[in-house]
C-alpha positions as CSV (number, residue, x, y, z in Angstrom):
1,X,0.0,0.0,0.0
2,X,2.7,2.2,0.6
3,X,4.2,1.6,-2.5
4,X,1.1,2.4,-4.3
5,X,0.8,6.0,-2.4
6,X,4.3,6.9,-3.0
7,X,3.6,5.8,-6.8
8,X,0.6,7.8,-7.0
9,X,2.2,11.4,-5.3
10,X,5.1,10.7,-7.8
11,X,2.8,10.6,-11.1
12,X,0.5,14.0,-9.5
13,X,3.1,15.9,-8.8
14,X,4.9,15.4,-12.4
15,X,1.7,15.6,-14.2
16,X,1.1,19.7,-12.3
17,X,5.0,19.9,-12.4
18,X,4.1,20.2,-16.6
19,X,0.9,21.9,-16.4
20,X,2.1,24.6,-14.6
21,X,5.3,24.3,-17.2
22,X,3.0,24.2,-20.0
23,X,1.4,27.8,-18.9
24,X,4.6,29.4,-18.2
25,X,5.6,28.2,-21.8
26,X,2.5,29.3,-23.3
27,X,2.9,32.4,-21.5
28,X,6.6,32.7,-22.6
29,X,6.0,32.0,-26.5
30,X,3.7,34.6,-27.1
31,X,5.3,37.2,-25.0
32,X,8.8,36.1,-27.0
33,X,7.4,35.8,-30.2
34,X,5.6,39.1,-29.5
35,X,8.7,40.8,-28.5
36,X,10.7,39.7,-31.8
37,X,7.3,40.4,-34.1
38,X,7.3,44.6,-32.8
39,X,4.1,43.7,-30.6
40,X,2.9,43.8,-27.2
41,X,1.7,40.7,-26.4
42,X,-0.5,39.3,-23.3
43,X,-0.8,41.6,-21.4
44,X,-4.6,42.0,-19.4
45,X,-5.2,38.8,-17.4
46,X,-3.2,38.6,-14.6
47,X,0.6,40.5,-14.0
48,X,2.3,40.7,-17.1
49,X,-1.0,38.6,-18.8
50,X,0.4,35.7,-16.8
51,X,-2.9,34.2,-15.9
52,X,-3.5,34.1,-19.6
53,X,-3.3,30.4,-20.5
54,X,-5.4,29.9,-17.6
55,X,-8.4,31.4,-18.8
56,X,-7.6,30.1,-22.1
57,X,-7.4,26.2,-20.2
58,X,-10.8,27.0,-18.5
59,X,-12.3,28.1,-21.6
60,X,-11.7,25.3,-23.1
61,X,-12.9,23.2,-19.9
62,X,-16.4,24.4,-20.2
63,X,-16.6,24.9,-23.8
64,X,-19.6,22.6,-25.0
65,X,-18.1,19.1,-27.0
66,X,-18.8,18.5,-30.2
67,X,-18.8,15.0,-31.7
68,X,-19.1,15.1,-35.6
69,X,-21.7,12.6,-37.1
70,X,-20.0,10.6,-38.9
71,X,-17.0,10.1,-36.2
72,X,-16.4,6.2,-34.7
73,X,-17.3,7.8,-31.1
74,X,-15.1,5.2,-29.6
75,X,-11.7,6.2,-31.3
76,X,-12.5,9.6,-31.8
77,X,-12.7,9.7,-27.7
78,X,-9.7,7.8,-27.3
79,X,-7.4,9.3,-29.6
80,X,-7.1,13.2,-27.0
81,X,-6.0,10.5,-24.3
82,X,-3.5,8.2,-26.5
83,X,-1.9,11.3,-27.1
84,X,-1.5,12.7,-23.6
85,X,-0.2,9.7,-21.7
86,X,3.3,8.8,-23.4
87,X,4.1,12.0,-23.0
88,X,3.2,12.1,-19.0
89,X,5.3,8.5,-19.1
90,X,8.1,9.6,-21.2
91,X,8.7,12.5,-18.1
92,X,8.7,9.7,-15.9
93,X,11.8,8.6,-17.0
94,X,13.8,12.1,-17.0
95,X,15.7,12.9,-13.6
96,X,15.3,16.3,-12.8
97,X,17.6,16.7,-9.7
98,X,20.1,14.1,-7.8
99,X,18.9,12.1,-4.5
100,X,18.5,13.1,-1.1
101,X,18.1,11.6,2.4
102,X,14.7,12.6,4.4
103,X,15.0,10.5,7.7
104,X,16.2,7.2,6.9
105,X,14.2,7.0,3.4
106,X,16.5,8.1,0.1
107,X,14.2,10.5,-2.4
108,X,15.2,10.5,-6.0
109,X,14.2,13.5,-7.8
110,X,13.0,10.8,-10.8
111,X,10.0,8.8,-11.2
112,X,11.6,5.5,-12.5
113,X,14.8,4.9,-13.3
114,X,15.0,1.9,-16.0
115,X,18.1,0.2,-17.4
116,X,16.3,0.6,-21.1
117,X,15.3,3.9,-20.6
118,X,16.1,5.7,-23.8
119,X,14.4,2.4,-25.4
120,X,11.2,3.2,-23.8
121,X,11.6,7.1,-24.6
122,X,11.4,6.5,-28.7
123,X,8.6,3.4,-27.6
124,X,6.2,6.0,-26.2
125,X,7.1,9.0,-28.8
126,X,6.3,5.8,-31.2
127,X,2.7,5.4,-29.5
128,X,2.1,9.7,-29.8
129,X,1.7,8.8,-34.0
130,X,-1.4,6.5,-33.1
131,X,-3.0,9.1,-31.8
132,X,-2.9,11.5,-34.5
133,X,-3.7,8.9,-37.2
134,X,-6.7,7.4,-35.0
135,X,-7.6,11.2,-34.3
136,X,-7.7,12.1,-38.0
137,X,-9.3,8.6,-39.2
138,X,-11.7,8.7,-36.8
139,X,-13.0,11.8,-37.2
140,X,-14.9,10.9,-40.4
141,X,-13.8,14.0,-42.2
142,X,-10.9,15.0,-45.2
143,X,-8.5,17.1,-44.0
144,X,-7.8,15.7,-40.4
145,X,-7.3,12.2,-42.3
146,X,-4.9,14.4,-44.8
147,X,-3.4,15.7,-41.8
148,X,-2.9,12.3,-40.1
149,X,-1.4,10.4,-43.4
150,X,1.0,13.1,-43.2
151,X,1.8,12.8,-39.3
152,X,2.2,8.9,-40.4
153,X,5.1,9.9,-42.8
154,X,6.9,12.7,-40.9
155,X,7.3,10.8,-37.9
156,X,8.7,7.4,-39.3
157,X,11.0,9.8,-41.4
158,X,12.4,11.6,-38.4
159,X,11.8,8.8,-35.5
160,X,14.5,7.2,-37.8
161,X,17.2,10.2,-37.5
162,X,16.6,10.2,-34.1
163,X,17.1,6.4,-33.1
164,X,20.4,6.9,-34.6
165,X,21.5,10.0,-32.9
166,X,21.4,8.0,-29.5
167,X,23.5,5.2,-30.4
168,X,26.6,7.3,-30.1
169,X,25.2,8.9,-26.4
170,X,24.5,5.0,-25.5
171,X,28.1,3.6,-26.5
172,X,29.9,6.8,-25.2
173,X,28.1,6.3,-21.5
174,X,29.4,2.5,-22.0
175,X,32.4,3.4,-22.9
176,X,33.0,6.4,-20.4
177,X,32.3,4.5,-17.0
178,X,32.8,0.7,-16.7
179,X,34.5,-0.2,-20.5
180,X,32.1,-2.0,-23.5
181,X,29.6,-4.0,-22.1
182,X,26.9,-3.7,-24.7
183,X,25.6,-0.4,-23.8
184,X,22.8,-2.3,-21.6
185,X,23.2,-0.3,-18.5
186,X,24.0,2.7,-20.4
187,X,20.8,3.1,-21.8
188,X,19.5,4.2,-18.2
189,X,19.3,8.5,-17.8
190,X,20.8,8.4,-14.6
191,X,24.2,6.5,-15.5
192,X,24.2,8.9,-18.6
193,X,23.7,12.0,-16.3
194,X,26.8,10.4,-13.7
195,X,29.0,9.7,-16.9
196,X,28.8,13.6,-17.4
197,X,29.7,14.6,-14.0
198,X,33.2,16.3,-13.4
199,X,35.3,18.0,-16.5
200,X,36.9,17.2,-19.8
201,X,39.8,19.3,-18.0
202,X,39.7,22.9,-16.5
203,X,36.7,24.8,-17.0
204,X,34.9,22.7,-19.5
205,X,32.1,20.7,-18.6
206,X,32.2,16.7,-19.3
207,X,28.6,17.1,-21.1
208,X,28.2,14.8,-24.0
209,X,27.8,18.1,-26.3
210,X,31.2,18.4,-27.0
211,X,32.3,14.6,-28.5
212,X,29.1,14.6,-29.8
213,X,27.5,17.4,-31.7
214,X,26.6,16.0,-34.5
215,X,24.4,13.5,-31.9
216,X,23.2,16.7,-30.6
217,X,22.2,18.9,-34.2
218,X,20.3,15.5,-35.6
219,X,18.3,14.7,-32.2
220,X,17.4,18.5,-31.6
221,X,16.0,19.1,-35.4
222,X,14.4,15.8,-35.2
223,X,13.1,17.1,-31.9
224,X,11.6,19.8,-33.7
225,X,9.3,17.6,-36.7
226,X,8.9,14.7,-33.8
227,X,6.9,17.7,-31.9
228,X,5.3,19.2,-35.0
229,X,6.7,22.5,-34.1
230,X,8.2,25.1,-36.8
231,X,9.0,24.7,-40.0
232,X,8.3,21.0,-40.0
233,X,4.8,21.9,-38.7
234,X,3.4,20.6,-42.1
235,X,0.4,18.0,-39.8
236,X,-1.4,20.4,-38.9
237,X,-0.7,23.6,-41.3
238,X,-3.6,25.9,-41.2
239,X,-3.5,27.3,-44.9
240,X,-3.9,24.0,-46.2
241,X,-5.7,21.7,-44.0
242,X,-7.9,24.0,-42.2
243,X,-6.1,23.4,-38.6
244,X,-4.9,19.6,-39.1
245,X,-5.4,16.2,-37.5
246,X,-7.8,17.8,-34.5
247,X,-9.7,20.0,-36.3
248,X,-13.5,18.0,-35.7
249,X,-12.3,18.6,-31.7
250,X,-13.4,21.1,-29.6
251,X,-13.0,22.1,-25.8
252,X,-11.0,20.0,-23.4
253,X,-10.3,17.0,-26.0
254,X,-8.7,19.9,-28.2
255,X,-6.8,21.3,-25.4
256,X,-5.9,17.4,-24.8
257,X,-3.8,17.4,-28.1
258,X,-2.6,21.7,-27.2
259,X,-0.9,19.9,-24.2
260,X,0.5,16.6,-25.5
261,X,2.1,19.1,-28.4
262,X,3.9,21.5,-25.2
263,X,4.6,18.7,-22.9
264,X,6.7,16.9,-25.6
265,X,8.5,20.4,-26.4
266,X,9.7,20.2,-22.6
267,X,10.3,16.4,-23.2
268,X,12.8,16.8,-26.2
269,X,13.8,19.2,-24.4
270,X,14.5,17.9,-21.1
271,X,16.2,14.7,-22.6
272,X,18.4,16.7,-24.9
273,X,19.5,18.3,-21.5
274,X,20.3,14.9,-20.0
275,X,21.9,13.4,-22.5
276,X,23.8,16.1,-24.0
277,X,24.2,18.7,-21.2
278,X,24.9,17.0,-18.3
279,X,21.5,17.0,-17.2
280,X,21.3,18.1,-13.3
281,X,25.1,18.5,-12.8
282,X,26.6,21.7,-12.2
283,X,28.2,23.8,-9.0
284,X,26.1,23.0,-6.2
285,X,27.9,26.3,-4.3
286,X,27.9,24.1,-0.9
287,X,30.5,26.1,0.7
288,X,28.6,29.7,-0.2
289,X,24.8,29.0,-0.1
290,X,22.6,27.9,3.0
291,X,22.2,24.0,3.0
292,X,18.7,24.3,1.3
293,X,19.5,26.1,-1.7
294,X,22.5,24.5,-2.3
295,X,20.3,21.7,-2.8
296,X,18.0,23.0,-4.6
297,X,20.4,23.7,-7.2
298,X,20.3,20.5,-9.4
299,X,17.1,21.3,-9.9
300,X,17.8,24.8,-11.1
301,X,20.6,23.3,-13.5
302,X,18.5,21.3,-15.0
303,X,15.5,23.9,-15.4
304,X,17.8,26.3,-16.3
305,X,19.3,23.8,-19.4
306,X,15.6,23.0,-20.3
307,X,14.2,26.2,-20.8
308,X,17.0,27.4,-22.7
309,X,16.7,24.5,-25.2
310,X,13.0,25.7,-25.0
311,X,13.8,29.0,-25.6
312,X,15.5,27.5,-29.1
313,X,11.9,26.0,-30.3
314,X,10.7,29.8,-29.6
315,X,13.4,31.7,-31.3
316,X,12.9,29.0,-34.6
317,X,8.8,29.5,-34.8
318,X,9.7,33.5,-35.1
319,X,12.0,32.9,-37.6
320,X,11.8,30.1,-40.2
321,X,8.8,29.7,-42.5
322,X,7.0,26.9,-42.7
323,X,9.1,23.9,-45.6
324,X,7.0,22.4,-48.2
325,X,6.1,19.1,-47.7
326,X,7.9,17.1,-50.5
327,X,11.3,19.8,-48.7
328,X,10.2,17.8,-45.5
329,X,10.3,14.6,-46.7
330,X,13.5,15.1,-48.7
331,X,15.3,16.8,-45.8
332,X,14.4,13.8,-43.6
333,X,15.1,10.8,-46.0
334,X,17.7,12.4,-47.9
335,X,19.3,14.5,-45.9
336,X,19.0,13.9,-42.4
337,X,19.4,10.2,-41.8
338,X,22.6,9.8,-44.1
339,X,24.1,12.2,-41.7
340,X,22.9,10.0,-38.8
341,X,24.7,7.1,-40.6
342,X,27.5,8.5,-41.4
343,X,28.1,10.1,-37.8
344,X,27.4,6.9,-36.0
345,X,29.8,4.6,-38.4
346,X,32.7,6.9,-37.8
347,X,31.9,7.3,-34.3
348,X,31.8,3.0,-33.7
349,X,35.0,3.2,-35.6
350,X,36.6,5.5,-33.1
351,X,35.0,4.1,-30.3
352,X,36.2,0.4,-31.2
353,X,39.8,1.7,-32.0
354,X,39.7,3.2,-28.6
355,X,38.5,0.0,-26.7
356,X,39.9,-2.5,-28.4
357,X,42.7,-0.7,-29.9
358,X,44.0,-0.6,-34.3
359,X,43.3,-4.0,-36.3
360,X,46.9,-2.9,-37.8
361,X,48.4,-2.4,-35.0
């Protein structure tokens, strides 16, 4: 029973740790992409228009449902949920901050740690495609289905580029801390966050972002068309397909899919931190902070990490217009996953010369 409580405090307080993430980032987009566009921005509900995404969230609470005729009722109510709960379960797996002692009882600032973690992260950003396609199908109309077909496309092109950018992050983790063993125990976020504790030598950090950038560039733009987030936000382009794969849904199964879309931007996010940026490590300042702050501070590390990679998906929307679709494809197919390839050949290569030593040798 105990078990069960802590279990169930763990999955609350992660799912309001994002939705009060997702109003901040709400909040923060359109006051950014205000501030780079000449404009003012929210400004009337709440300081600063804060409260903004609130009354937009309530809106859409009590806003009356609307179930189009020819939907399959079943699906079409499923699909809103299908699309929120990987990315809830893909947080899960993301430490935040390192452990800590209350009493006798040790407190992990993670909600599971799993030896095949970054398996089960492209597993559930796999399951986020269903619910598009089902969303679309099932809504008995054109353009969602158009919209959905689409989705289907995008996301086995760039699911693809991304798989391989974490093949390098798996076998470096292996490699860094106890020699080749199959990357098995690598896979899990919190060895991959200890492997980048310390430096590389004097002031530089030992994040992975340095050996591997080219990990890094791949995983973050696939980041970017895994999320359906400017310029590869071809699903659900307004222009052409009148809002996408949710446009038969209205009130809170709409503002279902609105918070699947923000809670995987802090996602990719989150894990590009931890397994490029050392996740929660950085100067604890022990000796010069009170006891609590200092720590406090993994947590701010990491936060502070997130929200600047957020801070990226931002700065892109205000900038880059929208690709053409066949430019998406091509990009992703062509373009994209060669890179991957080639990156993770020469990296093995390296890697193996380094463990096992030169064939010629």
């Amino acid at each position: 029973m105990a078990t069960f409580i802590e279990a169930a405090i763990t999955v609350i307080a992660a799912f309001a740790l994002l939705l009060v993430n997702t109003l901040l980032l709400v909040w923060t987009e359109r006051k950014v992409v205000a501030d780079m566009q000449a404009r003012i921005g929210p400004n009337r509900a709440g300081p600063f228009g804060l409260l903004i995404t609130l009354a937009d969230g309530m809106k859409l609470f009590f806003k009356e449902q609307i179930t189009p005729r020819k939907a399959e009722v079943g699906i079409y109510l499923m699909a809103p949920i299908l699309a929120l709960l990987p990315a809830l379960l893909i947080f899960l797996n993301i430490p935040i901050g390192g452990s800590f002692h209350i009493g006798d009882r040790l407190i992990t600032l993670q909600g599971v740690d799993l030896n095949v973690a970054v398996l089960l992260i492209l597993a559930f950003s796999s399951l986020a495609v269903y619910a598009v396609v089902l969303a679309g199908w099932s809504s008995g109309s054109k353009y969602p289905l158009l919209g959905a077909v689409r989705s289907t496309a995008q996301a086995i092109s760039y699911e693809t580029a991304m798989a391989l950018s974490l093949i390098p992050v798996v076998l470096f983790t292996s490699s860094q801390l106890a020699g080749f063993d199959g990357g098995v125990g690598a896979m899990s976020l919190a060895t991959i966050v200890e492997a980048q504790a310390g430096s590389f030598g004097g002031p530089i950090p030992a994040w992975f972002l340095f050996p591997l950038v080219p990990s890094f560039l791949v995983f973050m733009i696939a980041g970017f068309a895994e999320t359906n987030r400017a310029p590869f936000d071809l699903v659900e382009a307004e222009q052409e397909l009148v809002g996408g794969f949710h446009t038969e849904y209205s009130g809170i199964r709409f503002a279902m899919f609105f918070l699947a879309e923000y809670i995987n931007m802090f996602n990719i996010s989150a894990i590009a931190a931890t397994l490029f940026l050392g996740g929660w490590n950085g100067p604890t300042f022990s000796g010069v902070l009170p006891a609590f702050f200092a720590g406090a501070m993994p947590v701010v590390w990491f936060m502070v990490k997130t929200w600047a990679l957020l801070f990226m998906f931002i700065w892109v929307r205000a900038t880059l217009p929208r690709m053409r679709y066949d430019q998406l494809m091509q990009f992703g197919w062509k373009r994209l996953i060669p890179v991957g390839l080639a990156w993770l050949v020469a990296f093995t290569v390296v890697t193996s010369v380094r463990q096992f030593g030169a064939p010629w040798s």
